[in-house]
Every structure is written in structure tokens, then in C-alpha cells.
C-alpha positions in Angstrom: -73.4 16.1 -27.6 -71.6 16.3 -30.9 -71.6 19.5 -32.6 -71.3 18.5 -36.9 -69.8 20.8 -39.3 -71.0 19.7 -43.0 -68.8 20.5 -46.4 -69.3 20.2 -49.8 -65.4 19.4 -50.4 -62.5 19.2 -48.1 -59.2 17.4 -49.2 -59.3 15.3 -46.2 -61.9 15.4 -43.1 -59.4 14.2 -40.8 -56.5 16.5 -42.0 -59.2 19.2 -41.7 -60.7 18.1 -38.3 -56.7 17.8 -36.9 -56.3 21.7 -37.7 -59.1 22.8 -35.9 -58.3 20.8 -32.6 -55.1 22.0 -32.8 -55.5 25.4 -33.2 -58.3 25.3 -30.4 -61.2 26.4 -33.0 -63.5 23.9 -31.7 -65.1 22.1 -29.0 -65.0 17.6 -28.6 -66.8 15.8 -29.2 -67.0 17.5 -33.0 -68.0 15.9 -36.3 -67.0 16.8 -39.7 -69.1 15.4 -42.9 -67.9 16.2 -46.3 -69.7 15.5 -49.9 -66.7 15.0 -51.3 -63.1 14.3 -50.5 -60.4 14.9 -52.9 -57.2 13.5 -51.1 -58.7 10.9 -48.1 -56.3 8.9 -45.5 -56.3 5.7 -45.2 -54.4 3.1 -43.4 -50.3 3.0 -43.5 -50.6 6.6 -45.0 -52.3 5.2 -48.2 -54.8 7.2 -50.1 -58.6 6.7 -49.9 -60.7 7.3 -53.5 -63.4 9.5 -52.5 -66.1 9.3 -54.8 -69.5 11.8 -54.7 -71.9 10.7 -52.5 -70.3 8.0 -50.2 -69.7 8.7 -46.5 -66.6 10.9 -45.4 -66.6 11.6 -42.3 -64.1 12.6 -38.9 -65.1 12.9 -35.5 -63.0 14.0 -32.5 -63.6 13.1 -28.8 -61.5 13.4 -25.6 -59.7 10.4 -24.4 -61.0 11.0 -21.1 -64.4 10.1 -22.4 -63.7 7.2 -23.7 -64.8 3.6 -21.4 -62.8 3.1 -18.7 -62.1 -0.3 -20.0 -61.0 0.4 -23.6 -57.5 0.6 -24.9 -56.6 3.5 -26.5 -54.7 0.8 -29.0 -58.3 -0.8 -29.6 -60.5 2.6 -31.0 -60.5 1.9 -34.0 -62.1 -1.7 -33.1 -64.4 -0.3 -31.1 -65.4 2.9 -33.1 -65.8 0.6 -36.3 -68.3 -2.1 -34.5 -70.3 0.7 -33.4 -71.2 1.8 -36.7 -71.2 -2.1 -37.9 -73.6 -2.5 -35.2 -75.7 0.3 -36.9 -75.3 -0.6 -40.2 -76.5 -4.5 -38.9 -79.7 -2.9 -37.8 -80.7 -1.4 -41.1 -80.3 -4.6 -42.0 -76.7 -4.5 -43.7 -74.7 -7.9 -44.0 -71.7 -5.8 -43.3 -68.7 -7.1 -41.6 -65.3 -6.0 -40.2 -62.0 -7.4 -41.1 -59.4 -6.8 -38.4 -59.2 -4.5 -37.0 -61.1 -1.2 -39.0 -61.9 -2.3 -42.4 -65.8 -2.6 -43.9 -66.2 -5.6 -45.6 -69.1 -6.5 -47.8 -68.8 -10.6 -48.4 -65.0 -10.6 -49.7 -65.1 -7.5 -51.3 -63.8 -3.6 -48.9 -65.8 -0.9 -48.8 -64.2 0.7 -46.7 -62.2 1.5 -43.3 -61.5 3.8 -40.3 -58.5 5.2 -38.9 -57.5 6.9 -35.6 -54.9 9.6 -34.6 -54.2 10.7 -31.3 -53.9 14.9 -30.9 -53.0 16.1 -27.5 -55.0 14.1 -25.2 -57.9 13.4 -27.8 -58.9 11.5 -30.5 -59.8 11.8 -33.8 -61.1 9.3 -36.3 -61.6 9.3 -40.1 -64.1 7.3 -42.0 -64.5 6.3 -45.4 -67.5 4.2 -46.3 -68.6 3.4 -50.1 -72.4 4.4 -50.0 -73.5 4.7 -53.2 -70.8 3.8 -55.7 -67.1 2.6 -55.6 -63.6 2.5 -57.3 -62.0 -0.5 -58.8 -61.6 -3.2 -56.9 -63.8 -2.1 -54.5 -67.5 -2.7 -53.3 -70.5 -0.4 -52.0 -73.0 -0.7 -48.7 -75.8 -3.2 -49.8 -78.6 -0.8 -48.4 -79.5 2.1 -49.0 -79.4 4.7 -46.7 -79.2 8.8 -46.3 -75.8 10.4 -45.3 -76.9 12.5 -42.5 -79.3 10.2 -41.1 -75.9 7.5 -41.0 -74.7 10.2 -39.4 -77.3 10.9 -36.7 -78.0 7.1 -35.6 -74.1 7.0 -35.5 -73.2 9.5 -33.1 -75.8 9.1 -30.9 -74.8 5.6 -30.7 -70.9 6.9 -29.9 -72.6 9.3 -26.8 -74.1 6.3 -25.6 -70.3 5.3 -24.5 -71.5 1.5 -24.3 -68.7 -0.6 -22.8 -65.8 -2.6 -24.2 -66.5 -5.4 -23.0 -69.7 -5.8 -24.0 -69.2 -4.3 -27.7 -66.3 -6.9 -28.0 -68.4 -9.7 -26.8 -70.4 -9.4 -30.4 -67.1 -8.8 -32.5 -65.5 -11.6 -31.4 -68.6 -14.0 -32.6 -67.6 -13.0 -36.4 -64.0 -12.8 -35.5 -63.8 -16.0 -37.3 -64.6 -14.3 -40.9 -61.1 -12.9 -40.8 -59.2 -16.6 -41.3 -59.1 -15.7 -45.0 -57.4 -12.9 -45.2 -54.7 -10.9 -44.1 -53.3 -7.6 -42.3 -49.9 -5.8 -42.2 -47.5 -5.4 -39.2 -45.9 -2.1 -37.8 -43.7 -3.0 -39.9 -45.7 -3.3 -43.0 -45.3 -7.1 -43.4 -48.2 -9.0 -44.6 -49.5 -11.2 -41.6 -52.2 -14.0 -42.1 -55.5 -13.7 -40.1 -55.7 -17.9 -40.7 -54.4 -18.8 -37.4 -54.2 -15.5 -35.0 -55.5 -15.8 -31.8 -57.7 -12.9 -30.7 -57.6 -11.5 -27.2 -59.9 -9.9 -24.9 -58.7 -6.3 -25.2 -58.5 -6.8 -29.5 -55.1 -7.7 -29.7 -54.4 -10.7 -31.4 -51.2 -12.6 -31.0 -49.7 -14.2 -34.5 -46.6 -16.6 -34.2 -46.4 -15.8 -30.4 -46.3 -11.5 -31.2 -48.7 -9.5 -30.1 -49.8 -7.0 -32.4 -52.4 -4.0 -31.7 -54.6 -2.1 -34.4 -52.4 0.7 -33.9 -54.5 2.7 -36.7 
């Protein structure tokens, strides 16, 4: 069962969360939840605007826990549905665009990303709640931080399978085909024509490419 430490302001919940499994200080699976976050992570090293009152939050579990038939590679995939999957149920028309961002309609509100420490994992997310920077959109329900939180984890301890978390994923997998993601090597690849495999891969002009966030 997940233990939760809650902040009022941290720089960044997943720099934060990294020190203390390193140095040992705490126990996985662990949850940190912040009010504020003044200098968030997000994907290819990029910054994350944290606004007051939106969702900032890092959890850390052992790889060991994790389903037997998920790919370390495909987390972030897997982590993000679950709390799609949550967020559907409050009745959210939330969506993700491969492979961790939040997607209201066209518009991001916001994304996920996974580090490997030793042999565990730790994930960062970053969810627009109640209000959003420019360019951006925010959650179209409204709903209490910790009680996200609650519903959330207890979903994660459930440790439902792969496969069966990717069978719904891959019926909205066809939302993607107007947009775009980057390579390892930060190119810009189109999601128009990929071709999405079983273990979330997808494979673009005959390359396979993983989330790899």
C-alpha cells in the first residue's frame, strides 16, 4: 500500500521523489503530492508550468511489482491509461496521445514521464486541474486533488494486466493519426500512418520506436 507524502511547494516531485529513493529515506511503493511546483519535468528534459491548484504528482514502485507481462519501455503507457481509465469514469472525455500525454479534444493538458532508479521506478505527473498556461487546456470535470489521488493509487495496487489495459488503449489508438511525436532523436515523427503493436511500440517507416519516457 502506498505511503503519500503531501507539500505545499517542491521544485519538482519527481526530482524530489528521486533523492529520497536514492538515499534510502523511503519505502516503494511511495507517493509524493505537491500544491505547487516551481520547476516541473517534462518530456525530452523540457519544463512543465505548474500552476496552483492542478495535479503534481510522483510515485515510485519496484520493478519487480510491476505485471509480468509489461515492458518496462511501456510504463508510461500503462501508468497514463490507468489514470485515463479513472478520469473516464468521473466521466472525463479525456484521451491519451502516444504514448503519456493528456489530451482534452486537440488541446494537452498534460503528460507523464518515467525514470528508472536502481531497480525501481518512478513516475512524474502533471495534469492541468483547475487552470492552465498558454496554449494549454484544463480537465473538463471537476474533481478534488487528493481524492484523484486516492482512486488513482488504489487503481495502480490493483496491478491489472497489460494486456488487458492495452486492449482498451488500443480502441482510441486511432485519435493519434493527427498529430505527431518526437524520436530518440528528437525528430518530429507523424502518428498518421504508425502501426501500433501489442506491447505499445509502434513501428513508423519500418522503425520501431518505444515510449522511452
Amino acid at each position: 500500500m502506498f505511503q503519500t507524502l503531501y507539500l505545499k511547494s517542491v521544485h519538482s516531485t519527481q526530482s524530489y521523489l528521486k533523492n529520497l529513493v536514492k538515499s534510502g529515506e523511503v519505502k516503494l511503493p511511495y507517493a509524493v503530492l505537491a500544491d505547487i511546483q516551481t520547476d516541473g519535468i517534462g518530456s525530452r528534459d523540457n519544463t512543465w508550468t505548474g500552476l496552483e491548484g492542478n495535479f503534481f504528482l510522483s510515485f515510485g514502485v519496484s520493478i519487480d511489482s510491476l505485471p509480468d507481462d509489461l515492458k518496462l519501455e511501456s510504463s508510461s503507457i500503462y501508468f497514463s491509461y490507468i489514470l485515463k481509465d479513472v478520469l473516464s469514469n468521473l466521466n472525463s472525455s479525456v484521451w491519451i496521445k502516444w504514448p503519456n500525454d493528456f489530451y482534452i479534444d486537440n488541446c494537452k493538458i498534460g503528460g507523464m514521464i518515467t525514470n528508472v532508479v536502481g531497480n525501481n521506478l518512478i513516475c512524474g505527473v502533471g495534469l492541468n486541474l483547475l487552470q492552465a498556461p498558454k496554449g494549454f487546456s484544463s480537465l473538463d470535470i471537476v474533481i478534488n486533488r487528493e481524492k484523484l489521488l486516492k482512486i488513482y493509487l488504489q487503481n495502480i495496487e490493483k496491478k491489472v494486466p497489460w494486456k488487458q489495459v492495452f486492449s482498451k488503449y488500443k480502441l482510441e489508438f486511432h485519435r493519434n493519426k493527427n498529430f505527431s511525436t518526437h524520436n530518440n532523436n528528437n525528430e518530429i515523427i507523424s502518428l498518421e500512418n504508425v502501426e501500433l503493436q501489442n506491447d505499445g511500440s509502434i513501428i513508423s517507416n519500418g522503425k520501431r520506436m518505444y515510449s522511452l519516457r
